[in-house]
N, C-alpha and C positions, 0 to 999 in steps of 0.2 A: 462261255464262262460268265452266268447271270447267276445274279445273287440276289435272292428277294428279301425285303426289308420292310414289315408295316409296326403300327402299333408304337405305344407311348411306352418311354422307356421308364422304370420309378426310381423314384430320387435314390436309391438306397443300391440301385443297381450302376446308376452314374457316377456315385461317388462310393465308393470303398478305400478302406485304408487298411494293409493289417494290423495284428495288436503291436508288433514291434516296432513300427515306424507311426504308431497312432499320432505320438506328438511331433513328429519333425516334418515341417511342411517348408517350403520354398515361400519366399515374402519378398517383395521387393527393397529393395535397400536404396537404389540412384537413381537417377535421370539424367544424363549427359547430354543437354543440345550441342551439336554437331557445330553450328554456326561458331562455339568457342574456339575452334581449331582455325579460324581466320587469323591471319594474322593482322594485327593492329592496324588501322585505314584502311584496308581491304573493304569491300561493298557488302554488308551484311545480310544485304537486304536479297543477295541473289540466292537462286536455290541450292539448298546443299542438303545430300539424301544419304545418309549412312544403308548399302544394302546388302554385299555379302559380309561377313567377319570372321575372323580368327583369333588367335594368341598366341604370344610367343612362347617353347616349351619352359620358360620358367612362371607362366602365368600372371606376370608383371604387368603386359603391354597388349592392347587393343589393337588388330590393323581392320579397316573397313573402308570398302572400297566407296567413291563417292563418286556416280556417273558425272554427272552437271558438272562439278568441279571439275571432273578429269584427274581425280588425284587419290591417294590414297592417307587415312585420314587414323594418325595413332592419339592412344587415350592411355595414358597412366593409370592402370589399378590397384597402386600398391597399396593405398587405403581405400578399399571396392567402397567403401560408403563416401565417398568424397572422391570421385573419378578429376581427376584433371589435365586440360588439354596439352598436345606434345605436339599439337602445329598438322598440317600437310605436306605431301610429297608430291608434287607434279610429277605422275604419269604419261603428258606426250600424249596423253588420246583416252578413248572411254576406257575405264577398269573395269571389266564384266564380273571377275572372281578373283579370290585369293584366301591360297592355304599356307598356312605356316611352318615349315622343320626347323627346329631349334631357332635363331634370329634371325633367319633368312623369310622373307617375305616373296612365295610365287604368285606372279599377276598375271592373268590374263588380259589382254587388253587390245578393241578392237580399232580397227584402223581403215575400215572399209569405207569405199569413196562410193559407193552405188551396192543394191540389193546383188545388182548381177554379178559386181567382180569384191565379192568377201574377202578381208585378209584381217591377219591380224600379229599378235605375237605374245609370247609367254615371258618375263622377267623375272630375273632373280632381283632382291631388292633387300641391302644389307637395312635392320632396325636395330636402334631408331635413327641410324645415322642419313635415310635415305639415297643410299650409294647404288648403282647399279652392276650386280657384278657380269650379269652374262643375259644376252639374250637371241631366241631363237624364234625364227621367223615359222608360222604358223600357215597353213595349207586353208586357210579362209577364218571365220569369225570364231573368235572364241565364245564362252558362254561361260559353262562352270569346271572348276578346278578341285581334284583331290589329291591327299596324301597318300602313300600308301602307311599302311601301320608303322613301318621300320626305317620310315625315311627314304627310300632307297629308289621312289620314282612317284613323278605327277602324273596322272591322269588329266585330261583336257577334252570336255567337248567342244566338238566344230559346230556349232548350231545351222552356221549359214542360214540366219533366219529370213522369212519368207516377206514377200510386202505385202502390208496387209490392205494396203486399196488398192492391189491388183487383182481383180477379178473375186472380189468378197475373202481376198486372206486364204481363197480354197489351195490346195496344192494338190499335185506337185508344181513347186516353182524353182527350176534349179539353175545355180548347184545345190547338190547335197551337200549334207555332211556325215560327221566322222567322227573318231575317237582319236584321239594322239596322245602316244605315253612316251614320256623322257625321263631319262634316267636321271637321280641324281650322284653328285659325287662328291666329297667333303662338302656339303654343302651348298652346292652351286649344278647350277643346268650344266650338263651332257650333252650338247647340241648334235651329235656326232649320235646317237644311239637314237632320234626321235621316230618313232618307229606310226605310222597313220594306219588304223583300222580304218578300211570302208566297210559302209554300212548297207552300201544299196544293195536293195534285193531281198532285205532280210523281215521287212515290214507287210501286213498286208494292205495295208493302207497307203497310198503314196509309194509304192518300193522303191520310186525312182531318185526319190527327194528327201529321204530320213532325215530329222532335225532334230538329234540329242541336244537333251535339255540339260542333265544331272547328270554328276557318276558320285560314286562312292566305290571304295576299294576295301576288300576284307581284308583276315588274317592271311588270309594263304596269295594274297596277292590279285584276287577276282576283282575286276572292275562293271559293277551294273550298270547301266544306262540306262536313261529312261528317254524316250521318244515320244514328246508329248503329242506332237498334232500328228504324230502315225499311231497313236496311242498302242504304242509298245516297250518291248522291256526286252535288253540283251545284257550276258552275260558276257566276258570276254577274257579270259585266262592272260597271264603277265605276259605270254610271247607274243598277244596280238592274235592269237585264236578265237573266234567265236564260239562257248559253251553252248549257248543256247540259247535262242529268241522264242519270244512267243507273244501274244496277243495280254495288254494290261485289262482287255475283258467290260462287263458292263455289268451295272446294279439297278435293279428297279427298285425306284422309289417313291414311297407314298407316305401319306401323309405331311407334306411339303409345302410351301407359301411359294406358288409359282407364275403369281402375277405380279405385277408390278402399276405403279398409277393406281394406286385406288387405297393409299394410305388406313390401309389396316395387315393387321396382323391374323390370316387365317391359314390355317394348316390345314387344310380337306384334299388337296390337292395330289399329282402323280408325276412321276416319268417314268415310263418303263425301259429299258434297253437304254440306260444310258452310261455314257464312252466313261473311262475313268480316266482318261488322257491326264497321267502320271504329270506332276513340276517334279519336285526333290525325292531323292530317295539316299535313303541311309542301311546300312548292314547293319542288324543285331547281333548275327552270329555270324559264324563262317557259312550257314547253310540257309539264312532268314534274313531278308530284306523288308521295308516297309517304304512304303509311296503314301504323296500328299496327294487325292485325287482332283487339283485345282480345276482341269480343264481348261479347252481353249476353243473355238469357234465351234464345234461341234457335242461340245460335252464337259463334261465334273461330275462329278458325283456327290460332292458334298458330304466327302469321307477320307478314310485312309484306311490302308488296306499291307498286310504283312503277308508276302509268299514265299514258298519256298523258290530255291532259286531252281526246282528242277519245273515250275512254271506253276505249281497249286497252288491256288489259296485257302492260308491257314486261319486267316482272320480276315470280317469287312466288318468294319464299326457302322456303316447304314450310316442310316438319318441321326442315331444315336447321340453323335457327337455334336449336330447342329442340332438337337434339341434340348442338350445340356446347357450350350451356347444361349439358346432361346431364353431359358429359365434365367439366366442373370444379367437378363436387357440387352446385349449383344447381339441381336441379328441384325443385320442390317437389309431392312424391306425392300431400298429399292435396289438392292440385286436379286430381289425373288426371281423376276424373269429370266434370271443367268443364270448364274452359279451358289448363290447362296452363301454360306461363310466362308468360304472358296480356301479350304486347306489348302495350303503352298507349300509348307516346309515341315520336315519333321528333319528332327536330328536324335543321336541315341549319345546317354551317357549312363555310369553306374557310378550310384551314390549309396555309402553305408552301407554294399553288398548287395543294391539293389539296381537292377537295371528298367533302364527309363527311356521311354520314346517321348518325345516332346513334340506336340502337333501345331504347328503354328496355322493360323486362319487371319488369310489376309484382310478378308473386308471386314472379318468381327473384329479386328485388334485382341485376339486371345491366342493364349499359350495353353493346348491341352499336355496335362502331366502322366502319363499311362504308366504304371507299372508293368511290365512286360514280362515277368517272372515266367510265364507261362506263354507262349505266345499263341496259343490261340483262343486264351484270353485274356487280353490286358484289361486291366480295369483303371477307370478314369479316379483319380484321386485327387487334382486340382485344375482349376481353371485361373490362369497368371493375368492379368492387364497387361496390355501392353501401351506404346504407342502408336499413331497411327500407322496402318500398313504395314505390318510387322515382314521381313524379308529375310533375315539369315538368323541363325543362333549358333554358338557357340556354346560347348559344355565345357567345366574346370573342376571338374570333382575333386583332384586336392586340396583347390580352396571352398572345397560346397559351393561354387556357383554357376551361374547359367548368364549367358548375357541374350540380349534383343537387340537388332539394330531393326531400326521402324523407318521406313523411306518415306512416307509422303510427308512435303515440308507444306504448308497451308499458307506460304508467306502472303500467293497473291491475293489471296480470301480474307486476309491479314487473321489466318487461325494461328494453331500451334506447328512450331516450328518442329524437324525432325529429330529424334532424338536416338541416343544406345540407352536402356536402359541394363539394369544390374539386377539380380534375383539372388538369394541367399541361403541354404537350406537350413534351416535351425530348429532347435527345438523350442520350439513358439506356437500358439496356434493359427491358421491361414490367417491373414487380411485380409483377404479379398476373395468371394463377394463380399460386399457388407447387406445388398439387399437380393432376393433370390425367389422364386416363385417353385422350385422344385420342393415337394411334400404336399403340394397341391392336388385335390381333385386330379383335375385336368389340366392340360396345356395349358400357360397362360403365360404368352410373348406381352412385353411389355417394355418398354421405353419414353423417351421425352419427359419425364416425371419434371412437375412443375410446381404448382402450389400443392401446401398442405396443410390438414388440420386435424389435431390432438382430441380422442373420444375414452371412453373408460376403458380401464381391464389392458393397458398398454398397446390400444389400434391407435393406429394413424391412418388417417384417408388422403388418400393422394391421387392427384387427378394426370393424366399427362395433354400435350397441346396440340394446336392445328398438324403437328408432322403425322397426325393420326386422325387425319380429318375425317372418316370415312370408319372411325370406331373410337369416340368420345367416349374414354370410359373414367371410375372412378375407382379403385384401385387399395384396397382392404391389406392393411400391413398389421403383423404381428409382432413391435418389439421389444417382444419376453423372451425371444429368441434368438438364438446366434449361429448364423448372420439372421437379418431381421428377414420375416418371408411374407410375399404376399399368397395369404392365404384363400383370396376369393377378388371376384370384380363384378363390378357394374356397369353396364354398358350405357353410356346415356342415349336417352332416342326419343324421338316424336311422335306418336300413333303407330308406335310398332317400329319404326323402321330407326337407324342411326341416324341419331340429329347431326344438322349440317352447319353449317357456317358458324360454326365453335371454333375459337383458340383458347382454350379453357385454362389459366394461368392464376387462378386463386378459389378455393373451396372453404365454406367453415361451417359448421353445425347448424339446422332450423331449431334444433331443441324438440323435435314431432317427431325424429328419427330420418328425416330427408335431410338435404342442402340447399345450401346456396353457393352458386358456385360465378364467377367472374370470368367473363369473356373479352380479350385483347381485339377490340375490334381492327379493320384493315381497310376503308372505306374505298379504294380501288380494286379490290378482292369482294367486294358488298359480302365484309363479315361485319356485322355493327359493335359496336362498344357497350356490353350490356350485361345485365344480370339476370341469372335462371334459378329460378325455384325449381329443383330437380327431386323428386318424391324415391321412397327408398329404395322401391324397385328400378331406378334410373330414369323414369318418363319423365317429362317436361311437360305441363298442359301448355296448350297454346292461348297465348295470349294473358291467360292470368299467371303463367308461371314466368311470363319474360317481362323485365322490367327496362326497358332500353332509356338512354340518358335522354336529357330535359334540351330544350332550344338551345339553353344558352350553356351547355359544355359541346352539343352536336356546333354550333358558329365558331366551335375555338379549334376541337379536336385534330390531334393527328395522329400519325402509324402506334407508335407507340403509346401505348392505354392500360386498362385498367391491370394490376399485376399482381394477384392477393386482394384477398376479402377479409374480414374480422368481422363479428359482431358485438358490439358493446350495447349493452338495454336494448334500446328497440330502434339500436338505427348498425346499418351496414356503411363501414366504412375499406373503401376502394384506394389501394395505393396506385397512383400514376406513375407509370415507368418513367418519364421522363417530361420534358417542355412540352406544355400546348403554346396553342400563339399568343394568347395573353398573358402568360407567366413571364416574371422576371427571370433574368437567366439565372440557373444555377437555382431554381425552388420549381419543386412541383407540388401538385396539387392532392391532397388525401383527400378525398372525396366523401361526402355522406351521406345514405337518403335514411330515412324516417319511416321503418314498416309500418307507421300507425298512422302517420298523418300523408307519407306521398311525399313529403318535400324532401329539398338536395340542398346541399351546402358545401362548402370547403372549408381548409386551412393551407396555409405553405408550409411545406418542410423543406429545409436548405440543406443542399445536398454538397455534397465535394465537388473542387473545383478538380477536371481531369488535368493532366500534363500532356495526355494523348487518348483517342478514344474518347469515350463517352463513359459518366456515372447517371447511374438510374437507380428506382428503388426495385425489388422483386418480390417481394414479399410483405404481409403486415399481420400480426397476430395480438391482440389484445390478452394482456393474462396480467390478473391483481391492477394494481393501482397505474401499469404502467400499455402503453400500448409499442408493440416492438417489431421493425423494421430491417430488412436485408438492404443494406446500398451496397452496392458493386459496381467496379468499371467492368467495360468489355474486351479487358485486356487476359490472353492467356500467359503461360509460365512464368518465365525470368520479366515480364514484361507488366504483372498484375502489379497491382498497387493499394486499392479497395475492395476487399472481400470483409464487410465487417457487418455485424450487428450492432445496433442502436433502439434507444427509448426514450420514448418521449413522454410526460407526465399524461395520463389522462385525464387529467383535471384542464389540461392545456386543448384538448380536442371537444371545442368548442365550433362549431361549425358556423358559419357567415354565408351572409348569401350568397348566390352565384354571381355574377356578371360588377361586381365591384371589390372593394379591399379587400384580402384575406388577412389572417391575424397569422403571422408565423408562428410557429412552435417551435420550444428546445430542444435540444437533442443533446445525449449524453452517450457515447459508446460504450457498449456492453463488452463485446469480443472481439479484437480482430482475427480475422478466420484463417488468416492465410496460414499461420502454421500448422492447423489442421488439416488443409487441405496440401501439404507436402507431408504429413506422417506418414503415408505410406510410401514414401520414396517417389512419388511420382510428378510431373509438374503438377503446376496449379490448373485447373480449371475456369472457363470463364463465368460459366452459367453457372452460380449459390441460386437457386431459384425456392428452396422449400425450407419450412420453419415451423415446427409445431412443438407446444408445450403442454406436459402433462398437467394435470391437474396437480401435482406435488411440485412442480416447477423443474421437470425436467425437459429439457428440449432437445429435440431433434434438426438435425441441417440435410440438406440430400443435392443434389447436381442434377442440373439437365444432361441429357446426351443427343441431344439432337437428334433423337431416333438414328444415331451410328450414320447418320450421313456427314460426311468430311469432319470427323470426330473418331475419336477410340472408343467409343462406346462406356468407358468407365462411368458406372453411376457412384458416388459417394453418398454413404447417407451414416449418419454418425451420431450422438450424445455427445452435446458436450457438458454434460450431468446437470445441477440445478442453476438457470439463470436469473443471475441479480435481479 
């Protein structure tokens, strides 16, 4: 069962809408941190991961199970734009799953002391009172938990998962596992009817050792399973009968980014014959299921894929869906060698008469939107944000919404914590993307966008940084469009080849049709602290096109450097991310050289004092009489503080020499950014790294994404119309 897949897919084929739902798109509305369900003096600081979820059937209450904690974790939505917390339920051991019938919360929850002897048990659990009404003991590990349509019994995978440093994670490693359905009755587990499918024998892979992953239960009461590292798929009729097994099959795929280490973005690549080794799977109909093709030690696809349940397939989305991914900065490179946006979950809901598959990709942090009207061919109509790691969803069509629970929490990294976020369906147009390379020529992956600067006819050029060491480019945006696209790129490079030891964090116009572009040096990485004269085609001459810094800022310098370029008359001025050794604390240095004459000079700009973390500058853009500055702390969500722009008189950027007084300059605050950066419902961001102003005095803001490593990938790039 191989499905061949090549070739670029065009924007127009990625994104369809029909005429009657042209205006009502899904937008994000909330952001929930998880950590708010601690209760008062509790340790904040420990990890806490919202990953399967539900609702209760009046659509009021959030339950999401939260491994770390061991608890189960409710969220008030009765105003969904303002989600707030209902506390935790201690659980007694890991929550693996939980599905909801009316207020009744069922848990899975696992309890095993060693890989070899799995147990576990399933609860009923009254909300929001968290009462325990009944529980029944479990024939080894649980995994994932369903409802059936009409309340009337849970399904429960046994996964008995395998160890994975034993003998490279290969299997079989038993025990197996299994299926177990219980009945329910007013409400409450049945423990007296829990009736265990075995699975062995039914797989061609492993027969000995099957480890379902997923079920889902239709109308008529059929429960699918998905067997991820036997990469197979069973049916299983309400008496515990097996319909019918069969093989989840393999997709060759090309055109792919399947190296890793070598920080660029190229798609030339292949796999053939690869496993689809199924995570989630959800029913459309009675007769159509759809699988996330995640994969796991042997395989992913880097798809999803809808079959009938008599074992054909009716639909593979391919590469498709990771090149739609690609186009609005979401891939994340260094899983090329793996699995790629690695789809985990899909769920199904109908909104406004229409039915909808929701693709979730773990490592992009995106939510594909499919309409499924046809299933064997749905067509992609939005791409959602999420937050990081995105793991379960939940659909609420009588309130139009969708929820996200996103597990990975970044506390030790000190990133963004984990959050549920909320999705809306209305009639508005998308938010998100705001920046997008689909209408392009050709493929064009792209991320880390960092510095920027404002040219005619409404481009901006924008450069992204070192997480792209290995394809420096320079990155051509159209925004007369909506969302804005980048329409073209320049690859920078040295005699042909991609120039190296670039972190390239500020660009501005030669006025000849080239740049100049500013380089964060890293002097234990031997990346220098410098400036490139980058000609239009992207080359660099060597030597006359690099301008590296003078003795006396090479005797001071540290990690953090130049951050933004500007040019005013005939000298280039360099913002300083933060302290060199000679700076007083809390000023750094804007730096200037003299294209005419060769000399350098400084000022101080006095930057905020932090309460936590670090403030630095990331940007500097010169336009009319004023010259204008990004300062930012390094703080993400509930936790930011300084996300602002600032100007300082150009009259006052007067440049002093190097190696003695500098003359501070004033500063006046233009915008504080932060409640831009939550309009779209989602936390704040740390990285504000870009800044460009039109010729008319419109400016542009845009966000690093860290090239999607230990990040959601979200780029922000916005107007915030004419600046003072």
């Amino acid at each position: 069962m191989t499905k061949k897949l090549t070739g670029l897919v065009s924007a127009a084929a990625l994104f369809a809408v029909s005429p009657a739902l042209a205006d009502m798109n899904f937008n994000r509305i909330a952001s929930f941190p998880v950590i708010s369900n601690m209760a008062a003096g509790e340790d904040t600081a420990r990890e806490s991961s919202p990953e399967i979820i539900d609702v209760t059937a009046d659509g009021m209450t959030l339950v999401y199970t939260d491994s770390p904690l061991g608890a189960l974790g409710l969220v008030d939505i009765r105003d969904a734009a303002n989600p707030a917390p209902l506390g935790n339920i201690d659980m007694g051991g890991e929550p693996t799953s939980v599905t909801v019938i009316g207020a009744t919360a069922f848990v899975g929850v696992n309890t095993s002391e060693s890989y070899a002897e799995p147990s576990g048990k399933v609860m009923a659990v009254a909300i929001p009172s968290g009462t325990e009404l009944n529980t029944c003991e479990l024939p080894g590990q649980p995994d994932s938990l369903a409802k059936a349509k009409d309340g009337s019994f849970v399904a429960i995978a046994i996964e008995n998962e395998r160890d994975e440093d034993l003998n490279d994670g290969v299997i079989p490693q038993l025990p197996g596992g299994g299926v177990v359905l219980v009945a329910v009755k007013d409400g409450n587990l049945d423990c007296s009817t829990l009736n265990y499918v075995d699975l062995a024998g039914v797989a061609d892979i492993a027969p000995s050792d099957p480890e379902p992953e997923y079920v889902s239960i239709n109308g008529l009461g059929e429960t699918v399973v998905t067997l991820q590292e036997n990469n197979h798929l069973v049916v299983i009729g309400r008496d515990g009968a097996v319909i019918n097994a069969f093989s989840a099959g393999t997709v060759d795929l090309q055109g792919i980014d399947a190296t890793d280490e070598r920080g660029a973005l190229i798609f030339n690549e292949s796999q053939p014959g690869r496993k689809r080794e199924p995570d989630a799977v959800t029913w459309i109909d009675d007769m159509h299921f759809a699988i996330a093709n995640e994969g796991d030690y042997q395989g992913g696809s880097r798809s999803w894929t809808i079959f009938h349940k008599d074992g054909s397939v009716v639909y593979e989305s391919g590469t498709s869906f990771e090149q739609a991914i690609i186009q609005i900065g979401h891939y994340p490179d260094k899983r090329s060698d793996a699995k790629g946006v690695e789809p985990e979950s899909v769920t199904y809901g109908v909104y406004g008469g229409t039915p909808y598959v929701f693709v979730g990709a773990e490592r992009a942090s995106i939510v594909g939107v499919y309409d499924v009207s046809d299933v064997t061919a749905p067509v992609l109509t939005q791409l959602l944000p999420s937050g990081v790691g995105p793991e379960g969803y939940v659909t609420i069509p009588a309130r139009n919404l969708l929820v996200s629970a996103n597990e990975k929490d970044l506390i030790e990294d000190g990133g963004a914590r984990a959050h549920v976020m909320l999705y809306e369906m209305q009639d508005a147009p998308a938010a998100y993307p705001m920046l997008t390379s689909a209408g392009a020529d050709k493929l064009i992956g792209w991320g880390a966008i960092s510095g920027m600067v404002a040219d005619d006819d409404g481009i901006v050029w924008a450069v992204n940084d070192s997480f792209y060491g290995f394809q420096p480019s320079i990155f051509k945006i159209d925004t007369k469009v909506t969302p804005a696209q980048i329409v073209d790129v320049i690859r920078v490079t040295r005699d042909g080849h991609p120039a190296q030891k670039l972190d390239l964090e500020g660009i501005t116009l030669d006025g000849e049709g080239g740049f100049y572009v500013a380089s964060e040096g890293r002097t234990e990485r031997l990346i220098p602290h410098a400036i490139y004269h980058v000609a239009a085609d992207g080359s660099i001459a060597n030597l006359k096109g690099e301008i590296g810094i003078p003795p006396e800022l090479a005797a001071v310098e540290k990690r953090f450097g130049f951050e933004g370029v500007t040019k005013l008359g005939d000298t280039l001025w360099m913002a300083v991310q933060r302290e060199w050794k000679d700076d007083p604390k809390h000023h750094v240095k804007l730096v200037a050289y003299n294209l005419k004459t060769g000399e350098w000079g400084a000022v101080h700009y006095p930057k905020a004092v932090p309460a936590t973390g670090w403030v630095g500058l990331s940007e500097i853009v010169a336009f009319g009489d004023y010259v204008y500055v990004i300062e930012r702390d390094n703080q993400h969500d509930d936790r930011a503080v300084t996300k602002k722009i600032y100007r300082i008189p150009a009259a006052e950027m007067v440049a002093a020499p190097l190696g003695g007084d500098l003359p501070v300059v004033s500063k006046q605050e233009v915008r504080d950014l932060l409640p831009d950066l939550t309009a779209t419902g989602g936390y704040v961001l740390d990285k504000v790294e870009g800044l460009a102003i039109m010729a008319d005095g419109t400016a542009f803001v845009s966000t690093d994404n860290d090239g999607v490593d230990d990040h959601s990938g979200e780029t922000m790039f916005f107007s915030i119309g004419k600046i003072d």
